[in-house]
C-alpha positions as CSV (number, residue, x, y, z in Angstrom):
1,X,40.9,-0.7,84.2
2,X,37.5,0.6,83.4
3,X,35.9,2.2,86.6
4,X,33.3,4.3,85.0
5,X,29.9,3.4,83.7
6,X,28.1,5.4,80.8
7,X,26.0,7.2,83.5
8,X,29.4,8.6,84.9
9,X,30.5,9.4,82.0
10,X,27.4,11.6,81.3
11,X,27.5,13.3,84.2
12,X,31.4,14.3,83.1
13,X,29.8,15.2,79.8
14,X,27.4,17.5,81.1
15,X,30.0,20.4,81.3
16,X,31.1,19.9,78.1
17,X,29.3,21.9,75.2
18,X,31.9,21.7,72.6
19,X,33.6,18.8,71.0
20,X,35.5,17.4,67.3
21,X,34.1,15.5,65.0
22,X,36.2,13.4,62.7
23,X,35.4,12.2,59.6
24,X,36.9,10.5,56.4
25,X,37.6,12.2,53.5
26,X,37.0,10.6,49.9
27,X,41.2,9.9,50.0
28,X,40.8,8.5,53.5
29,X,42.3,11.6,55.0
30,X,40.6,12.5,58.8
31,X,39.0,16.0,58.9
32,X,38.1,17.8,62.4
33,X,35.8,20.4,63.1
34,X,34.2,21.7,66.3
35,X,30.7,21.2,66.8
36,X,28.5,22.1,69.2
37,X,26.4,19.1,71.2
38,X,23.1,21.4,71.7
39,X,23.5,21.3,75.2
40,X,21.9,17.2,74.6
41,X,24.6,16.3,77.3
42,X,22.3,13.9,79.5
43,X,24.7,11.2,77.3
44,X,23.0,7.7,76.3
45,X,24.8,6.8,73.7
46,X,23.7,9.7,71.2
47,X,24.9,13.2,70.4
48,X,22.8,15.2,68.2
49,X,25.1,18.5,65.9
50,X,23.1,20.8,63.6
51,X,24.9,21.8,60.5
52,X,24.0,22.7,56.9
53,X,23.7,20.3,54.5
54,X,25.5,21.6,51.9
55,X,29.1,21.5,54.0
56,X,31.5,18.9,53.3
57,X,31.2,17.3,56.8
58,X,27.8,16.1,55.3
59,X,29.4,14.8,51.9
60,X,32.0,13.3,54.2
61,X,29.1,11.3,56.3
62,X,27.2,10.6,53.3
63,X,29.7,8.4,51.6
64,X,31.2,6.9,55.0
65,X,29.1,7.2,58.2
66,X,32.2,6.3,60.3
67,X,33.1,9.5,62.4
68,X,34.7,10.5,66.2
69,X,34.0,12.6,68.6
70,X,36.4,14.2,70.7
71,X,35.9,16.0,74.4
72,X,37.9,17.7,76.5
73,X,37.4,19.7,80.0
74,X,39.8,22.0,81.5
75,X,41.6,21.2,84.6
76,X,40.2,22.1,88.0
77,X,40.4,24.8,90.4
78,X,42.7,22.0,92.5
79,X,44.7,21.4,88.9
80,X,43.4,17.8,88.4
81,X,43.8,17.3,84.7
82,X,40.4,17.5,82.5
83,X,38.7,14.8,81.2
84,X,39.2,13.5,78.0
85,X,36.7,11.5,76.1
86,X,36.6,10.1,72.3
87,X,33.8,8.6,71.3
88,X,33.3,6.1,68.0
89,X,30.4,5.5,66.1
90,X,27.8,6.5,63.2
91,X,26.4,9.3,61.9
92,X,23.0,9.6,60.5
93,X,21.6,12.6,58.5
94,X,17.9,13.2,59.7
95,X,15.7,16.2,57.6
96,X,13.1,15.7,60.0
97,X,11.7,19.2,61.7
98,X,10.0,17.4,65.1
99,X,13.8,16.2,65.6
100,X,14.7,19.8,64.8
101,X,12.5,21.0,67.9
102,X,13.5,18.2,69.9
103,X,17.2,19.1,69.7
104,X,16.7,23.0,69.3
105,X,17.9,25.6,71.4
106,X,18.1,29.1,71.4
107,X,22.2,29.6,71.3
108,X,21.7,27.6,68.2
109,X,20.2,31.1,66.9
110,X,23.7,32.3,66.2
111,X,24.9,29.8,63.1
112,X,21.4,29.2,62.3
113,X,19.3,32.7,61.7
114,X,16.3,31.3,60.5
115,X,15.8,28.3,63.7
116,X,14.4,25.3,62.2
117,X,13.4,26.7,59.3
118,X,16.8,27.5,57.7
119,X,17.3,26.5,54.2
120,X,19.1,23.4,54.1
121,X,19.8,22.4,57.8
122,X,19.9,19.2,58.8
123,X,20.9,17.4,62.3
124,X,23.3,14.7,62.5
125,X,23.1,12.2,64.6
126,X,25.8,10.3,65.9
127,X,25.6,6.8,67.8
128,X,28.3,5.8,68.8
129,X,29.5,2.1,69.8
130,X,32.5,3.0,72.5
131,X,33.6,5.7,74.1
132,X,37.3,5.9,75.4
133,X,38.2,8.1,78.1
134,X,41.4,9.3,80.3
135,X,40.5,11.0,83.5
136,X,43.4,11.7,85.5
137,X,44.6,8.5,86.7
138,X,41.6,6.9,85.8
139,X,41.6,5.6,81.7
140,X,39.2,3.1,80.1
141,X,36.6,2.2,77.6
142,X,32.5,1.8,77.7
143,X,31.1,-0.1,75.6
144,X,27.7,1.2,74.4
């Protein structure tokens, strides 16, 4: 039974910087990567990953815009399991800089050398349409 609501959820999400995003392949195989969310974790729906264009997650998204995104957190100091979440959706590429700065943040510095001006970076943005999650004894689905 579903006992959390998509604010909950957020607030859960807020610890989490790293996650997996699934794609499909062009044989309909599922590829994983990690990504990082940008610290955008005040969750409504959307995450927003930088990456370069020229990557085959991009190809990927291109021909299907179908991906997941995975979560986890590590258990706490009490050894309540983490939280899982796995989120379904769409990806869109956007080439737009004002959505660069709106989703920029320093730590981003690290894959990205140039900021917003690096050749051939683009932000993906996934919506996604459900997100599943398991939280200890607590398991359910949000629409969104």
């Amino acid at each position: 039974m579903t006992t959390m609501m998509l604010q909950d959820l957020s607030k859960k999400m807020r610890k989490i910087d790293f996650c997996m995003l699934s794609t499909l392949g062009p044989t309909g195989a599922i590829a994983s990567r990690p990504m990082s969310n940008n610290g955008d974790v005040d969750y409504d729906g959307d995450t927003w990953l930088f990456s370069y264009r020229d990557t085959r997650k991009v190809a990927e998204i291109s021909a299907d815009p179908r991906v997941t995104l995975t979560f986890s957190a590590p258990p706490s100091l009490l050894g309540k399991p983490g939280i899982f979440i796995a989120l379904q959706g769409s990806a869109t590429l956007i080439d737009d800089k004002g959505e660069f700065v709106a989703h920029w943040i320093s730590d981003l510095d690290r894959w990205f050398a140039q900021g917003i001006d690096t050749p051939g970076l683009v932000l993906i943005k996934v919506h996604a349409d459900i997100a599943h999650y398991w939280d200890g004894e607590d398991n359910g689905s949000i629409p969104i």
